[in-house]
Every structure is written in C-alpha cells, then in structure tokens.
N, C-alpha and C positions, 0 to 999 in steps of 0.2 A: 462282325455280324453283317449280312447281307440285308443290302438298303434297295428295296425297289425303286427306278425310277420311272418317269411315266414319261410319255409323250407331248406333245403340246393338244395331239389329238385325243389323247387319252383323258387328260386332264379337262378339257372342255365336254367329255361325254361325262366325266365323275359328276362334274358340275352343272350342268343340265340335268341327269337326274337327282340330284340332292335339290334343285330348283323345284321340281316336278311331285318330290314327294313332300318337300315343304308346304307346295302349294295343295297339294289334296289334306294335310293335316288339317292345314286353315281351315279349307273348305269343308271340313266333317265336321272341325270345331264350334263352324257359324250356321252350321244347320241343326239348331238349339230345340228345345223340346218343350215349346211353351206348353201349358194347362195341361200339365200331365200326359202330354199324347206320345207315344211310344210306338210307334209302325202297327198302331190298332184298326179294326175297320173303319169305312170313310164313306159317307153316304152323301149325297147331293139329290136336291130337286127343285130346276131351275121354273121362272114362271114361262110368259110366254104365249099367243098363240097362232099358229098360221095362216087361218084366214080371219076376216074379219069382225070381231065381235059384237054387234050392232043393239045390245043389248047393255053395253057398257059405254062411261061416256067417253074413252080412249078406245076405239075399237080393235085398234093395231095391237099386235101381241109388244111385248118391250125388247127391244132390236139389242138393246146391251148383251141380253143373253146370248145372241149368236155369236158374239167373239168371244164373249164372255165364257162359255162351255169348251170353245176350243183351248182357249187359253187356261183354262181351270184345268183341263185335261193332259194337257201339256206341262203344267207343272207336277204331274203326280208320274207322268211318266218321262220326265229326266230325274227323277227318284226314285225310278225303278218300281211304283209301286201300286201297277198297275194291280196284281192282283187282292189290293186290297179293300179295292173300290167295290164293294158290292151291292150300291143302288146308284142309280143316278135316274133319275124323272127329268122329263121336260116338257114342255107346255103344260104347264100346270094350272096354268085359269080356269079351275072349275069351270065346267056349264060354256067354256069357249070350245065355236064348231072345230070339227077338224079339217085337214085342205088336202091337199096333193101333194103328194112326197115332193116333186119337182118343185115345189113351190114351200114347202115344210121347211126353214133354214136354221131352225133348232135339228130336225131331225137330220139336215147336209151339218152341220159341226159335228154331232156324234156319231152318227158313219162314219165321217171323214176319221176320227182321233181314232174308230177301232181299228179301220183298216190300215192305218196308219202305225200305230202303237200300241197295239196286240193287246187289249183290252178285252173282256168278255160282253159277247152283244148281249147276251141274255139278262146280263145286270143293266140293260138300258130300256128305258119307256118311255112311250109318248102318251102323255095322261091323255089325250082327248079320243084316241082311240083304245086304250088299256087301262082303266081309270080302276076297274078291280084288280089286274092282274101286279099293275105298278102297287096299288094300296097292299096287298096283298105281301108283297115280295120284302118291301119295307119293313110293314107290320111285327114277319117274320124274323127279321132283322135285327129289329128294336128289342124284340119277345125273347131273343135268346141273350141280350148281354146280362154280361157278371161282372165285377171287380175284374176279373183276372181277362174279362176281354169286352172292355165297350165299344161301342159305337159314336164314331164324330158324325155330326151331321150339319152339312152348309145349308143353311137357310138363306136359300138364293131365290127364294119364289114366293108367293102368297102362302097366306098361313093357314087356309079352306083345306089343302092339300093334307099339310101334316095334320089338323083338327081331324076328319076320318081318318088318314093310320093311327091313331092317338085313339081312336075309339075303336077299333079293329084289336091295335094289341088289348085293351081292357076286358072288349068280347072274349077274345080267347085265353084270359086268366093271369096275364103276364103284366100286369100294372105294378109289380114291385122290379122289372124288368128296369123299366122306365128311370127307375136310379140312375142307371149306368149308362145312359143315351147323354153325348153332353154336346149341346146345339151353341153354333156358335154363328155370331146375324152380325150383320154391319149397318141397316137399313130399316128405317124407321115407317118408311111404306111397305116394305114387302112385311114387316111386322105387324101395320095397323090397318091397310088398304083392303077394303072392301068391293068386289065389282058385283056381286047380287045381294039383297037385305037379308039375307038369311046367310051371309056366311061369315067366319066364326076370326077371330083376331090371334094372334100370338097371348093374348093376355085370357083369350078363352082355351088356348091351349092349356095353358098353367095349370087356371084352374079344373081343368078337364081332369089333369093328372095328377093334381094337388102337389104342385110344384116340384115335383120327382124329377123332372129333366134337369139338368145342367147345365145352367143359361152361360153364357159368355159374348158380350159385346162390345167389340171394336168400334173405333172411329168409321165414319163414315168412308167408304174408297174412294168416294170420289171428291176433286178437289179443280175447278173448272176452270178457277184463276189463271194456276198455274201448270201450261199443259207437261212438263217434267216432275212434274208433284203426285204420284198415285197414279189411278187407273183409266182417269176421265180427262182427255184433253180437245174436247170439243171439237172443234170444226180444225185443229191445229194435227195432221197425221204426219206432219214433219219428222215427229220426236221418236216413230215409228217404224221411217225408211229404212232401220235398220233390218227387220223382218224381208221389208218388200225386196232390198239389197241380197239379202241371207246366200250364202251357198247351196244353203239343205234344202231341198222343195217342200220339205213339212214346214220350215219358217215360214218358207214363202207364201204358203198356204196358209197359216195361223193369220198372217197379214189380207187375205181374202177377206176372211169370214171378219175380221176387224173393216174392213173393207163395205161390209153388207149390210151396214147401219143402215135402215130405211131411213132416216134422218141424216144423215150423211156427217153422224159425230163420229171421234174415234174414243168409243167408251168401254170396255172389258170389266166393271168395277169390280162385279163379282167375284172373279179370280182373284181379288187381294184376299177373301178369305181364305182359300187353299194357301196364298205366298203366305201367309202371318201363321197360319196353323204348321204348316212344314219349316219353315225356317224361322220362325219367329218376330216376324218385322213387320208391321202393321203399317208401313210408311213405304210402300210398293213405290215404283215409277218406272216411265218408260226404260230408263238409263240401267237401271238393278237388273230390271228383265233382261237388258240385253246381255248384263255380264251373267245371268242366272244361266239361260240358253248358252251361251259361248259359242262354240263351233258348231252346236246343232242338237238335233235328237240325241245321234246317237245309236241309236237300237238296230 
C-alpha cells in the first residue's frame, strides 16, 4: 500500500494549522453564553455630560464613560456584532447642558468606534441634544421584544434616562413587552444617584414596570487596589501600555480615549458589562483585554 511521506516543511504547516484550529475551538468554547444571551439585540446608555453642570454638585459629566464607550464598543466589534447593537445613548444626565462637538468626548468615542468599526450612526444619541428622538428609538426597542427576540440592555448611565423610556413604552401599549428586556447594571450609583429632586431611581424603574424587566447584577468593575484586577486602575496606565504599544491604530486609539480621563485615572469600568455579558467573565482586567484584542480589530 502506498504510504505518503511529508516533508520537514510539510509537516510543520500540518502542525501549525492543527495549532490554529485548536486554538479557535478554545476560543469559541470560552465565549460562553451567560443569562441566556444568544447573539440577541444589545442596547446601551452611557451617563455623562459635556459641558458643565452647575446645577449638580459634581458638575463634570463622569470621564469613565469616555474610554469606557470606546472600549464597550470594541468588544462587540471584535465579535462581529456590530449589527446588533441597536441603541446606544450617551450623555444621559438629564437636564445636563449640551457643549460643542469639539469639546463632547462621549460624542469623539462614538464617532470615533463608527467610523472605525462600521457600526450604524443612527443607533447613536446624544441625550442632551436628542432626548426625544434617543427615548424614542429605545422605547421602540424595548416595545417590540418577545421570547423569541429580547433585548440586553447595559445600564451604564443614571436611571432618569431609562425611567422616561420605561414610561414611553407603557404610553404606547407595550408594558407586557417589558418581560423580555433583560438589564444587566454593575453600579450601585448609576442605579441610586440622583442629580435633580425629581428624578427617578432604578428601584422607581421596577416599580414603574412592576418588575417586568430582567434584572441582572454583577460585582462592581472596578477594583482600585489592584490596578491588573478589572476595569479601574487609577492613576496606574502602566497595565495599559499595551494599547498605547498596539500595531493597529484602532488600539492605539482605544488607548486615547482611555487617555481622556479629565481626572487623569485609567478607568473603562463600564465595558466589563459588555466583557461578562459576551464572554462570560465578570473578573475583566487589563491582561484578558489584551489577550481578548490580540493582534487587533481586524475588520
């Protein structure tokens, strides 16, 4: 019987890809499908606001969100998934002015990730200039899920925001919608924090919708201690040089906007929502990310 022999070069290409497709098995295997989520819609609305709010006793919008959006958006698109994103808000402080694009650094991360990672603009808002058309588009959102297609939604922002969509879907009939909306929070202020007396809590959400959403909540992302622990490592951007290093200029650029902390922390917290909902890991850190990114985008 005829015995094929190989090469010495032959036999190191067999072997490399049998390395290559071991290693993408893994990889498919460990991007696990915590609370049910299945490649379903993915909504986000970050807080935030651009110029000053001098009506609140923090007047600054929260600087987190600017790496934080970029980095959020960057994990849904080295997962390809991007078209599934169909809300994202940002600056969402109620009743906070609006500024100048130039000067908007919530609105330079989500420019930057569409132009970048072929996202759709139109699923993006700046609530202090769009505060109906963002409520509005959510609303819609929320108003059409079934079993057979919900809605994740990252509560990365105050909770004024989603209390009007919350009363917007009920206006237009859809309160048994609201089942299948399943909100997933890390943050015990963007859940309880109030910046004017009239506006409403995550616990006045509930009971807005008589507890119809679909709560889910992780540990907190950030972890200050230890700057290779999670999302938050303070004044420490050492554990982050790998971005800044990156070959891909979209790295390099995710490393900016991490960069843009008016406080001069290196804190992204919010995107451990996205990492824990897509891959299952509630225990983010700078070192994961960088093997999550690997060589880059991609796209």
């Amino acid at each position: 019987m005829y015995k094929k022999t190989y090469s010495i070069f032959e036999f190191l290409i067999i072997m490399m890809m049998a390395s290559i497709l071991t290693q993408c098995k893994a990889q498919v295997q460990s991007i696990s499908k915590p609370w049910e989520y299945n490649n379903n819609r993915l909504a986000v609305s970050f807080d935030g606001n651009s110029e000053p709010d001098n009506a609140y006793k923090w007047p600054t919008g929260d600087p987190d969100d600017w790496g934080a959006a970029a980095a959020s958006l960057a994990i849904i698109a080295k997962l390809g998934l991007q078209d599934k994103l169909v809300h994202c808000s940002y600056n969402n402080f109620i009743d906070a002015p609006a500024g100048p694009d130039n000067e908007n650094e919530l609105k330079i991360s989500c420019d930057g990730a569409i132009e970048r990672w072929d996202f759709d603009g139109s699923k993006f808002f700046d609530v202090t200039t769009q505060l109906e058309a963002s409520k509005l588009n959510l609303a819609s959102e929320m108003g059409k899920s079934t079993a057979a297609n919900p809605l994740y939604f990252m509560h990365a922002g105050l909770s004024e925001f989603l209390y009007q969509v919350v009363e917007e879907v009920i206006k237009q009939g859809n309160i048994e919608a609201l089942n299948y909306v399943y909100l997933l929070s890390h943050s015990e202020f963007n859940e309880g924090e109030k910046r004017r007396n009239y506006h409403r809590t995550w616990n006045d959400v509930q009971e807005l919708c008589g507890n119809r959403i679909k709560y889910k909540k992780i540990k907190d992302q950030n972890n200050k201690t230890v700057p290779n622990d999670l999302w938050n490592s303070q004044k420490d951007f050492s554990v982050w040089y790998w971005m800044r290093d990156h070959k891909d200029p979209d790295v390099k650029w995710m490393y900016s906007r991490l960069e843009a902390h008016s406080g001069g922390d290196a804190d992204i917290s919010d995107c451990g929502l996205f990492y824990y909902l897509l891959t299952g890991d509630d225990n983010g850190s700078p070192s994961k990310f960088e093997k999550f990114i690997g060589d880059g985008m991609g796209l």
